[in-house]
C-alpha positions as CSV (number, residue, x, y, z in Angstrom):
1,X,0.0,0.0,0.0
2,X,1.5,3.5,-0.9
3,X,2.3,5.8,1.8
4,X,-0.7,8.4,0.2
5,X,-3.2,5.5,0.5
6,X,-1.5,4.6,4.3
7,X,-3.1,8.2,5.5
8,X,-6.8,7.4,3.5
9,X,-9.7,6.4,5.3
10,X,-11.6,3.4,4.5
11,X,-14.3,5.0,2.6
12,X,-11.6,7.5,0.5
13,X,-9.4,4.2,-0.3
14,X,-12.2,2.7,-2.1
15,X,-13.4,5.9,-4.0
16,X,-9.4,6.0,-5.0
17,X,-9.6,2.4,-6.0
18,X,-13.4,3.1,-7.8
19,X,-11.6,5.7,-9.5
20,X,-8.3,3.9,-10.7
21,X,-10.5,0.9,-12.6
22,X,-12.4,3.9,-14.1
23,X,-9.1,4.9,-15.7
24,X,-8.5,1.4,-16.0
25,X,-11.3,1.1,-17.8
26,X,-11.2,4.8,-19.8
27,X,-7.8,3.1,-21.0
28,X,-8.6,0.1,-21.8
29,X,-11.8,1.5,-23.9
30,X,-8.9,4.3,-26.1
31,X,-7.2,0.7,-26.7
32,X,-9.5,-1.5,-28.1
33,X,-11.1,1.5,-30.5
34,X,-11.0,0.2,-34.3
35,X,-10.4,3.5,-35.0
36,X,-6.9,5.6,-34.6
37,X,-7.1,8.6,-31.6
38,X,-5.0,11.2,-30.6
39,X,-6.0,13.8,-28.5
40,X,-3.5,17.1,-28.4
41,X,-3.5,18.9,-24.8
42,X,-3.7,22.5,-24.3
43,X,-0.5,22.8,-24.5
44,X,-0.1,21.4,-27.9
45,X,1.2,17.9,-26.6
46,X,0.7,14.4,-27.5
47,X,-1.2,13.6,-24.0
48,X,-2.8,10.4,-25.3
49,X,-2.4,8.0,-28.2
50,X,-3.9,4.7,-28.6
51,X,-2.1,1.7,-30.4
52,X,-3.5,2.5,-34.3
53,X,-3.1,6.1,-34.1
54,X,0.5,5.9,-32.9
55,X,1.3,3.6,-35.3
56,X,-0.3,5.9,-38.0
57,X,1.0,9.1,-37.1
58,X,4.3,7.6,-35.8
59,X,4.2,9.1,-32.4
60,X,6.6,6.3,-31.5
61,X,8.0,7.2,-28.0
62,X,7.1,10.5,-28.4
63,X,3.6,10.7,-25.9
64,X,4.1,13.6,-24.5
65,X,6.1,15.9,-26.5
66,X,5.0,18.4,-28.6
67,X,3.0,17.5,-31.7
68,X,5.0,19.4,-34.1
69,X,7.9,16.4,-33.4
70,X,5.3,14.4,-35.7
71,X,5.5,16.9,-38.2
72,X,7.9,17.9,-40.7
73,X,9.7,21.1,-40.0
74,X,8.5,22.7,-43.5
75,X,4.9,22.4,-42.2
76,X,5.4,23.8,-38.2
77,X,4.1,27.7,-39.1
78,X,1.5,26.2,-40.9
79,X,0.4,23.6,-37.9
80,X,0.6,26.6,-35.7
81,X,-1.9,28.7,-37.6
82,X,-4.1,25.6,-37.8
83,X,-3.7,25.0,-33.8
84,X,-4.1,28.2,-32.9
85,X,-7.8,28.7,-35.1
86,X,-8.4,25.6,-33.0
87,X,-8.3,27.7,-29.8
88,X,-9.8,30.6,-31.2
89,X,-13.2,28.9,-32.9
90,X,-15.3,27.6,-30.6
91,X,-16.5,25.9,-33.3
92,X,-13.6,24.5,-35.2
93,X,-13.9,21.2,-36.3
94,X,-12.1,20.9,-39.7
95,X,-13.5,18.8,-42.6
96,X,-12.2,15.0,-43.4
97,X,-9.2,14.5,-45.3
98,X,-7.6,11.3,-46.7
99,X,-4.0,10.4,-45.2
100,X,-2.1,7.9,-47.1
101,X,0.6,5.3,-45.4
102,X,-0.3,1.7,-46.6
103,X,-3.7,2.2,-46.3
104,X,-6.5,5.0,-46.9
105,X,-7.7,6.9,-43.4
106,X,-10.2,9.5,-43.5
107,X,-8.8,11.7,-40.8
108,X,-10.9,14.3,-38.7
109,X,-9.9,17.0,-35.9
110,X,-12.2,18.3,-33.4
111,X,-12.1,20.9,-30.8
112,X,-12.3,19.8,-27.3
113,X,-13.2,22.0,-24.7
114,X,-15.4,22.1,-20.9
115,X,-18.8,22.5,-20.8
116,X,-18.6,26.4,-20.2
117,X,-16.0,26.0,-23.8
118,X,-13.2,26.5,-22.6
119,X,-10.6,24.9,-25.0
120,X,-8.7,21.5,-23.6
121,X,-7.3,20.5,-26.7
122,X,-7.8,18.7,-30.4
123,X,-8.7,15.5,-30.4
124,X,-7.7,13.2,-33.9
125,X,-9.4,10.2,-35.0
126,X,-8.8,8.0,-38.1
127,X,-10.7,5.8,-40.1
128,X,-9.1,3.0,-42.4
129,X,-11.2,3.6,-45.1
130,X,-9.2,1.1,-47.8
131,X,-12.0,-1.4,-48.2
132,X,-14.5,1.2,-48.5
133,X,-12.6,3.0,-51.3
134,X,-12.2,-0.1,-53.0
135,X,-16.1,-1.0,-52.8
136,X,-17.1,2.6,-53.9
137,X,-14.9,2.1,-57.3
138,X,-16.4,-1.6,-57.6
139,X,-20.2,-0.1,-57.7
140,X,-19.1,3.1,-59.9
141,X,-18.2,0.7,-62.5
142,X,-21.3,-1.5,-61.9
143,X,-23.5,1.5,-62.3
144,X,-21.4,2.7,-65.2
145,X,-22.4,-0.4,-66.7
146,X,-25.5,-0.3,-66.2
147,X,-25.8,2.7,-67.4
148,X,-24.2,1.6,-70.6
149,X,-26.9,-0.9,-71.0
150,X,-29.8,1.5,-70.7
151,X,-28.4,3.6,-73.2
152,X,-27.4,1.2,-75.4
153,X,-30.2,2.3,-77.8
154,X,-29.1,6.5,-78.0
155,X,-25.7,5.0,-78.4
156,X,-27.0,2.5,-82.1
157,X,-28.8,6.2,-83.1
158,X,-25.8,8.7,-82.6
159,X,-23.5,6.1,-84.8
160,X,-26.0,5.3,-87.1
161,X,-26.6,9.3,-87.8
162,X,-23.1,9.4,-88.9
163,X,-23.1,6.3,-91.3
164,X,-25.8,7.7,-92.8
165,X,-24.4,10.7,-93.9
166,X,-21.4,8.9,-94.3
167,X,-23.1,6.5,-96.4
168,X,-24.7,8.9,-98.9
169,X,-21.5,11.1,-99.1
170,X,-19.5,8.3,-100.3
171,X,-22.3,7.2,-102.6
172,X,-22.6,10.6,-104.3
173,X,-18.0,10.7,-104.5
174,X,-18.9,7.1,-106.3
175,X,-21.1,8.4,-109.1
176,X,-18.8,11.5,-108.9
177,X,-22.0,13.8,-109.0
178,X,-21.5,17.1,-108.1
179,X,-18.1,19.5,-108.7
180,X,-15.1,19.1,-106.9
181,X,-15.5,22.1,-104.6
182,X,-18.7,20.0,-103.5
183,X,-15.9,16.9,-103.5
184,X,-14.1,18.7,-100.8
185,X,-17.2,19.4,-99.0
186,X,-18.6,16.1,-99.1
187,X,-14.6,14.4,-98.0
188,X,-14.4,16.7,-95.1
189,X,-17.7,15.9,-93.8
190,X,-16.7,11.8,-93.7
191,X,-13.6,12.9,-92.2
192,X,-15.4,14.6,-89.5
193,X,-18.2,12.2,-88.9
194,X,-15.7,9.1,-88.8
195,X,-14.0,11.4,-85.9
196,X,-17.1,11.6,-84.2
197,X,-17.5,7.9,-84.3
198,X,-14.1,7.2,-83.1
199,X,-14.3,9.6,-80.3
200,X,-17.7,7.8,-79.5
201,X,-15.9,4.5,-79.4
202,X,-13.0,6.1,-77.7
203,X,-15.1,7.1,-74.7
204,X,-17.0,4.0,-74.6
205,X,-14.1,2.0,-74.1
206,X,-12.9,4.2,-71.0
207,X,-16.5,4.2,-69.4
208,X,-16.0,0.0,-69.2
209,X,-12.5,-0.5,-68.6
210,X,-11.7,0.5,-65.2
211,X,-9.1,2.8,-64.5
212,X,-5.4,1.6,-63.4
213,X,-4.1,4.7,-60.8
214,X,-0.2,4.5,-61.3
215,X,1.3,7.1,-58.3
216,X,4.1,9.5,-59.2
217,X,5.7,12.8,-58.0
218,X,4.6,15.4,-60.6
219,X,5.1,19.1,-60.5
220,X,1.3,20.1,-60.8
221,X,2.0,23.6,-61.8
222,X,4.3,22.7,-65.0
223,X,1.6,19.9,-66.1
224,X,-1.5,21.8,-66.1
225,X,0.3,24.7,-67.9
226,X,1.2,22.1,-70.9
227,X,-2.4,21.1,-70.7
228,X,-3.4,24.4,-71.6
229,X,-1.1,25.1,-73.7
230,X,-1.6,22.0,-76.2
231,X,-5.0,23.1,-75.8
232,X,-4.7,26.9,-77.1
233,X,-3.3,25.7,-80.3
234,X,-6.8,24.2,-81.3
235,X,-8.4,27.5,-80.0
236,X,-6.0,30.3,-80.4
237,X,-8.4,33.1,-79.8
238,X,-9.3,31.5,-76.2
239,X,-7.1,33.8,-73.7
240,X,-5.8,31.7,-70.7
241,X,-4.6,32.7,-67.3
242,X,-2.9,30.3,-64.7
243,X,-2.5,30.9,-60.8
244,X,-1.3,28.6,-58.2
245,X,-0.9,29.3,-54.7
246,X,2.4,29.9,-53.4
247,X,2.3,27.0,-50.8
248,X,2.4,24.7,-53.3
249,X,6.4,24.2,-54.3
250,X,6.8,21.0,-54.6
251,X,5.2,17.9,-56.8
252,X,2.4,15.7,-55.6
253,X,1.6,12.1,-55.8
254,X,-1.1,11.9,-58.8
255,X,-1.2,9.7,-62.1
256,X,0.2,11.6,-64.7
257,X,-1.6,10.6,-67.5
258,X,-5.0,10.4,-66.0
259,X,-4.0,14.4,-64.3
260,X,-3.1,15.6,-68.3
261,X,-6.6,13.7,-69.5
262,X,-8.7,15.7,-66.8
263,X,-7.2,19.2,-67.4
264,X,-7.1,18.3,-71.3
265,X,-11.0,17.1,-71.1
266,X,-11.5,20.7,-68.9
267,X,-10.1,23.2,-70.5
268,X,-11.3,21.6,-74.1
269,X,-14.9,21.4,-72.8
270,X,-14.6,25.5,-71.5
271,X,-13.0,26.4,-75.4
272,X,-16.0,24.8,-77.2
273,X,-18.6,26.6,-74.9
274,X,-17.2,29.7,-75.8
275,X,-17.3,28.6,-79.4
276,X,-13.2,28.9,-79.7
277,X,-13.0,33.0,-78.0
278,X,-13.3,34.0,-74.7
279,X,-11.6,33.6,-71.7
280,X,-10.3,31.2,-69.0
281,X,-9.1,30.9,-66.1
282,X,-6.9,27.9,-63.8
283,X,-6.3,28.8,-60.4
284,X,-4.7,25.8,-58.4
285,X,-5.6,25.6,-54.8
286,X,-4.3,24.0,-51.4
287,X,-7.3,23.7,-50.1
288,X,-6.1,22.1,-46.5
289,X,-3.0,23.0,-45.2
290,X,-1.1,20.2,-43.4
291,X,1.2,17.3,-44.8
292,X,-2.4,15.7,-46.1
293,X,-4.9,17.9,-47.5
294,X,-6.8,18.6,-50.8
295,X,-6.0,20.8,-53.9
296,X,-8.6,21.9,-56.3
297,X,-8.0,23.2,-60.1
298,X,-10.4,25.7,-61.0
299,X,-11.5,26.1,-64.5
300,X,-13.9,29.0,-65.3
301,X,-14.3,30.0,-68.4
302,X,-16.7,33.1,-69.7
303,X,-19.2,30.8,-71.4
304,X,-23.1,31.0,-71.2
305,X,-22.6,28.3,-68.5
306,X,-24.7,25.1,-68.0
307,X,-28.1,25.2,-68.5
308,X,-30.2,24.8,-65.0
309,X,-32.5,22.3,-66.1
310,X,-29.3,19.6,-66.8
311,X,-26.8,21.0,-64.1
312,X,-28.1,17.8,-61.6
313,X,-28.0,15.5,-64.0
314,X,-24.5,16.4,-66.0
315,X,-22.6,12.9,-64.6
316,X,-25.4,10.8,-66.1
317,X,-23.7,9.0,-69.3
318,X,-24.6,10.4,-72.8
319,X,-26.2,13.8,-71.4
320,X,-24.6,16.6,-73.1
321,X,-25.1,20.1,-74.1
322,X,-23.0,20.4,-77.7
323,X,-24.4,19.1,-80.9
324,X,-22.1,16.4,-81.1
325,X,-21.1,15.5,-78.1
326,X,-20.5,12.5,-76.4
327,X,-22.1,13.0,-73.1
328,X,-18.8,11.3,-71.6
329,X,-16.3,13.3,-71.2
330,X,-17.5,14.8,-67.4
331,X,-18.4,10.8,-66.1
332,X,-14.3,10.2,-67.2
333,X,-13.1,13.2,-65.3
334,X,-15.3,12.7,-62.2
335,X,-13.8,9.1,-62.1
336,X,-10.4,10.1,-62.4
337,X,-10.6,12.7,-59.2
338,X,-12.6,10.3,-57.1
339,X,-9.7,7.6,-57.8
340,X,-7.4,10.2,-56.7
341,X,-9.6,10.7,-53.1
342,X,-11.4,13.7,-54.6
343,X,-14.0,14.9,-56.5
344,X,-15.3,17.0,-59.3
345,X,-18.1,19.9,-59.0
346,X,-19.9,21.8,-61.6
347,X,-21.9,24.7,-61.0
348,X,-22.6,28.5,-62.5
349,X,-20.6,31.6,-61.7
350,X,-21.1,34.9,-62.8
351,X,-18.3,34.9,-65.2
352,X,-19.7,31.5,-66.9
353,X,-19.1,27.8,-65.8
354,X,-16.7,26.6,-63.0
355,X,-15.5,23.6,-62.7
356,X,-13.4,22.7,-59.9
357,X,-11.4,19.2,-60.0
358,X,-10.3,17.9,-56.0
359,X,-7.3,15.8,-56.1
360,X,-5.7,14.5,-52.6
361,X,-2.5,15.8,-52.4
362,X,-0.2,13.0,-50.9
């Protein structure tokens, strides 16, 4: 018996006991969680990690020390600024991000304060949210599918339009009717419509076959900004602007040929709804600042914008707004920022359409 408990009555020994196996208990409960928690003290200390959290945040032997030990030294004004809103908001309780180390956690913080608010500290929790991912992309492609099948009918009508006229073109070239000015005319037009086709094809081929995500370090800046360049040489009267935030310096983990296909597919779809001039705008974003957040590419262009009645449905397969358009292209890029953690919005601003692509940045 300690010499604190020598000097106890009977009735405080037991409370002190009572109160040890509800610790006991408080601990053991932190423990067995399925889920990863960390709670940071007032003092911006690691007072309490259970087994998963540790082992995702690396806190190692390091319960107790300050929480910018778990945190590269590039990112400690920036955790500062995010601890302090933390004690300032009595609110604050910041939106879920996805961490990557083996396995995909959605992370949240939350303030933790007394019931008259005063501020105790942040607590962290982490879900592994691997399997979850993976089922998600599973039923996407199931309902791409499907979707595939219950269009299968618009699908036999916009190729047959084009054979048709393909069709009589070539049959008119055969009996050489008409002048060769009218030649010209009649070859440009299969040309065109046998594009359209192979686009169509193209795009079909994409919706079914699943997406393979291959991870690199690329420099997000210097890839959009050869996007948009490739892009102005089909529509040189289209004036572009690009701004990134100055936090982001360095690359991020993304696939690179699934990044140039979304900014491609963007800044293509803003050109035609200007009808080749006007102008648009890329602004690259860190959304979350930590060492796990989000950034979002803007594109607005100065368009007429999407038309109300389809802006709910502009994800559904084969819905599009241009003459001879796929009705693909926006279901592709959606895909490709929700294999990257993120995902893509559309909506109306008063300049003209904005689209805004979420990637994670890892």
């Amino acid at each position: 018996m300690s010499n604190e408990s020598q000097h106890l009555s009977s009735d405080e020994r037991n409370e002190l006991q009572a109160l040890r196996e509800q610790v006991a208990q408080f601990e053991d409960i932190i423990r067995c969680l399925p889920i990863g928690l960390i709670f940071v003290d007032v003092d911006d200390n690691i007072a309490i990690a259970n087994p998963i959290g540790a082992e995702i945040r690396c806190v190692g032997d390091r319960l107790g020390a300050s929480v910018a030990d778990c945190h590269p030294a590039g990112t400690h004004t920036t955790l500062e600024k995010v601890m302090q809103r933390f004690r300032d908001e009595t609110q604050m309780q910041d939106h879920p991000i996805v961490l990557e180390r083996m396995h995909r956690y959605e992370v949240t913080y939350s303030r933790v304060a007394k019931l008259d608010g005063e501020y105790r500290g942040v607590l962290w929790l982490s879900h592994d949210i691997s399997r979850r991912k993976s089922l998600e992309r599973e039923l996407m492609h199931a309902e791409r599918l499907a979707g595939l099948g219950r269009m299968a009918a618009k699908v036999a009508h916009d190729i047959k339009n084009p054979l048709n006229a393909i069709q009589g073109a070539a049959h008119f070239l055969q009996k050489d009717e008409g002048e060769g000015e009218y030649s010209e005319e009649l070859t440009t037009m299969i040309k065109d419509q046998v594009a359209r086709i192979a686009a169509l094809v193209t795009h079909l081929n994409e919706l079914t076959r699943p997406f393979d995500l291959t991870l690199e370090p690329v420099d997000l800046d210097k890839a959009v900004r050869d996007q948009l360049s490739a892009c102005s040489v089909s529509h040189p009267d289209v004036r572009w602007s690009l701004e990134a935030d100055s936090d982001i310096d360095g690359p991020i983990q993304v696939d690179r040929t699934l990044l140039e296909r979304l900014v491609w597919n963007a800044a293509e779809n803003a050109c035609l709804s200007m009808d080749g001039a006007g102008r648009l705008e890329v602004r690259i974003r860190r959304h979350y600042e930590e060492d796990a957040g989000w950034v979002d590419i803007e594109f607005e262009d100065s368009g007429p914008g999407f038309p109300a009645e389809v802006l709910q449905n502009l994800f559904q397969p084969f819905l599009t707004t241009r003459e001879n358009g796929t009705g693909l292209g926006l279901t592709i890029m959606r895909e490709i920022c929700l294999l990257h953690g993120g995902d893509l919005t559309i909506k109306n601003s008063d300049a003209g359409a904005l689209v805004t692509a979420r990637l994670s940045a890892r």
